[in-house]
C-alpha positions in Angstrom: 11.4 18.6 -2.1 9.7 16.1 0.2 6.0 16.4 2.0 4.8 14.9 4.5 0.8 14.3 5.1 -1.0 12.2 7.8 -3.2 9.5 6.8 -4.5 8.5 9.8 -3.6 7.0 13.2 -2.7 3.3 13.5 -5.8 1.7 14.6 -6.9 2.9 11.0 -5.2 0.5 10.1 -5.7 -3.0 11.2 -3.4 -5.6 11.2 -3.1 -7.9 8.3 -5.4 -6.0 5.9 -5.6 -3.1 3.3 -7.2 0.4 3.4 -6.9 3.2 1.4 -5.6 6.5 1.8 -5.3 9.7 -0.2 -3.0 12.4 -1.1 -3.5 16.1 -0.9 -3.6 15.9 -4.8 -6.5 12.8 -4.9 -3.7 10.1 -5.7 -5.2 7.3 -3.6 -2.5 4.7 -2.1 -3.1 1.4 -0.2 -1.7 1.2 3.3 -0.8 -2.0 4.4 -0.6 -3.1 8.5 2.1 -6.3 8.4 2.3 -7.8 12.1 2.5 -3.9 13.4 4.2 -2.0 10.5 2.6 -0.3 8.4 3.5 0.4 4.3 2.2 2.4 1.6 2.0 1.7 -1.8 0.2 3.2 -5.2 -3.2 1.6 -5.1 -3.5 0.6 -8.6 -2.0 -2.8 -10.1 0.6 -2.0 -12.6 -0.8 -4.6 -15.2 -4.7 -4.3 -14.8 -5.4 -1.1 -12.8 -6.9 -2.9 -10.0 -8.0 -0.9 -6.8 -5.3 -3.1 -4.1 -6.9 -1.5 -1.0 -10.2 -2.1 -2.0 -10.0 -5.7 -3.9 -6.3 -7.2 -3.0 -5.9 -9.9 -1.2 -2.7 -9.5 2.0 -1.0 -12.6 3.0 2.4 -11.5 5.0 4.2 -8.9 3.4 2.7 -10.4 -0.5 -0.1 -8.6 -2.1 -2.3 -10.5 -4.6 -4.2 -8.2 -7.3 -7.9 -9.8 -7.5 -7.7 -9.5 -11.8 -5.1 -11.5 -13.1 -3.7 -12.7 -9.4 -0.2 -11.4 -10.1 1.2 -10.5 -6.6 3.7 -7.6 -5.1 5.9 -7.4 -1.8 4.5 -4.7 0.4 7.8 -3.7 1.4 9.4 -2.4 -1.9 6.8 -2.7 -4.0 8.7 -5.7 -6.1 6.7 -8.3 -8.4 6.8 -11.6 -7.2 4.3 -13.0 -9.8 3.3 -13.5 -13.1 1.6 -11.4 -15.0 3.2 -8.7 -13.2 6.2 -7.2 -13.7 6.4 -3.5 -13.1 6.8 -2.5 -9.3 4.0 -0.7 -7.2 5.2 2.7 -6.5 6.2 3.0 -2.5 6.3 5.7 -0.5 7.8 6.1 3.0 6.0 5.7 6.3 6.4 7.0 9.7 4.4 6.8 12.7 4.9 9.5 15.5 2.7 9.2 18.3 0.5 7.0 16.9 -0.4 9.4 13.7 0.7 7.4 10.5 2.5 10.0 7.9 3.3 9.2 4.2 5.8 11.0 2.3 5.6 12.1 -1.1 
């Protein structure tokens, strides 16, 4: 079973940066704004534990953790640098009338 929770509207979150965002249960993600869309990921780096919405750095679709500098694509969460190599948990967004909703 699925739930939906709103995070937010979409001027929350503004284009080309990070912000974070939390779950009913506390879990705090990191929503991403890439040229209008908008993602959700885990916020915590899954080779140092570094906060991504408060301390990575966006460029495009390519998240860069602040620690070691290993880096993640938004979009599915993938590693696309060293010293990473576990993916970022993702989790699907939809905006309906300009309220963002994240399911988990």
């Amino acid at each position: 079973m699925t739930n939906n929770v709103v995070i937010g509207v979409t001027t929350d979150f503004p284009d080309g940066e990070i912000r974070p965002a939390s779950l009913p249960d506390g879990t705090t993600l990191a929503i991403y704004n890439v040229d209008g869309a908008i993602y959700a990921t885990a916020d915590l780096c899954t080779h140092g534990e570094a906060s991504l919405s408060e301390e990575g750095i966006l460029t495009g679709t390519i998240v860069e953790c602040p620690w070691h500098f290993g880096t993640f694509d938004v979009t599915n969460g993938k590693p696309t640098g060293m010293p990473c190599t576990i993916a970022l948990k993702t989790f699907p967004v939809t905006v309906i009338e300009e309220r963002v909703y994240v399911e988990f």
